[in-house]
C-alpha positions as CSV (number, residue, x, y, z in Angstrom):
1,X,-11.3,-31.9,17.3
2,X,-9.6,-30.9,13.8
3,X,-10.8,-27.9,11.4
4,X,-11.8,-30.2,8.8
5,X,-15.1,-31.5,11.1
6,X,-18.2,-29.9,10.2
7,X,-18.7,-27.9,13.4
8,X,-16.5,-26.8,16.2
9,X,-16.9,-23.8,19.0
10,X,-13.5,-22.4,18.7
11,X,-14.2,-20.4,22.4
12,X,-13.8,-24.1,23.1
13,X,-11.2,-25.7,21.0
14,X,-8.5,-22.4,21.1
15,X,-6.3,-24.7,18.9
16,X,-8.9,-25.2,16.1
17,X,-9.5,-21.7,15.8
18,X,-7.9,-19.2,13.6
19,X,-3.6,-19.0,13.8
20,X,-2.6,-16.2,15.6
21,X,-0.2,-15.3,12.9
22,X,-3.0,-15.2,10.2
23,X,-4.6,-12.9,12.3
24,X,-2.3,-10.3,13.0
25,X,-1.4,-10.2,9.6
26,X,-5.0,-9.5,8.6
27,X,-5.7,-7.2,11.0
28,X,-1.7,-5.4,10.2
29,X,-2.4,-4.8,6.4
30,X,-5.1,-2.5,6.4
31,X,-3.4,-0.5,8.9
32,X,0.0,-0.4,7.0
33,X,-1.9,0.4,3.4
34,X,-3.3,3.5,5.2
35,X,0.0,4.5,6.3
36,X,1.3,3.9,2.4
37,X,-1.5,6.4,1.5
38,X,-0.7,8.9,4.3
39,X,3.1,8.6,3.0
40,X,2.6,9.5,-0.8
41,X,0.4,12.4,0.1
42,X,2.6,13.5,2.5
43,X,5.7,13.1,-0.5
44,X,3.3,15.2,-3.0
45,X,2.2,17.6,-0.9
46,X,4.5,17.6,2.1
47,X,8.1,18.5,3.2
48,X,9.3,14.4,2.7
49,X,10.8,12.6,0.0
50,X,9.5,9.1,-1.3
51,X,12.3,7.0,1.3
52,X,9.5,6.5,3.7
53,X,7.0,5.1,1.0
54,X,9.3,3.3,-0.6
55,X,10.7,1.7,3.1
56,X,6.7,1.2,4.0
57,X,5.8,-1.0,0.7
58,X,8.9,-3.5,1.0
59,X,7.0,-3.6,4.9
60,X,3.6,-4.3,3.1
61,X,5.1,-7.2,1.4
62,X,5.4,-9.1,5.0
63,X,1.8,-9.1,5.8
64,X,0.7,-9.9,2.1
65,X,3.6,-13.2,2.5
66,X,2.0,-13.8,5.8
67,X,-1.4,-13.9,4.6
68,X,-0.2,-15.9,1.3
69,X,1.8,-18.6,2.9
């Protein structure tokens, strides 16, 4: 059975289902853009510098490639 039929059950058909590398980057962004947030407070208000948020948006990138591709 093939994603383009009008219905499948993907409990049944695991391999017409979402790819497992779609998903983990869906589920990894908003987790990763929180942490982007907590890292430029933290460099405004904290004791860090802005290496950690820089090092964390080239990361974001991966996920966003991920999702885009």
């Amino acid at each position: 059975m093939s994603m383009t039929a009008s219905n499948h059950d993907t409990f049944r058909d695991l391999s017409s289902g979402t790819p497992a590398p779609f998903t983990v980057a869906a589920r990894s962004l908003p987790v990763v853009l929180g942490l982007q947030f907590l890292l430029a407070g933290q460099a405004l208000y904290g004791e860090i510098g802005w290496g950690a948020h820089a090092i964390v948006g080239g990361i974001i990138s991966l996920p966003v490639l991920g999702l885009a591709g």
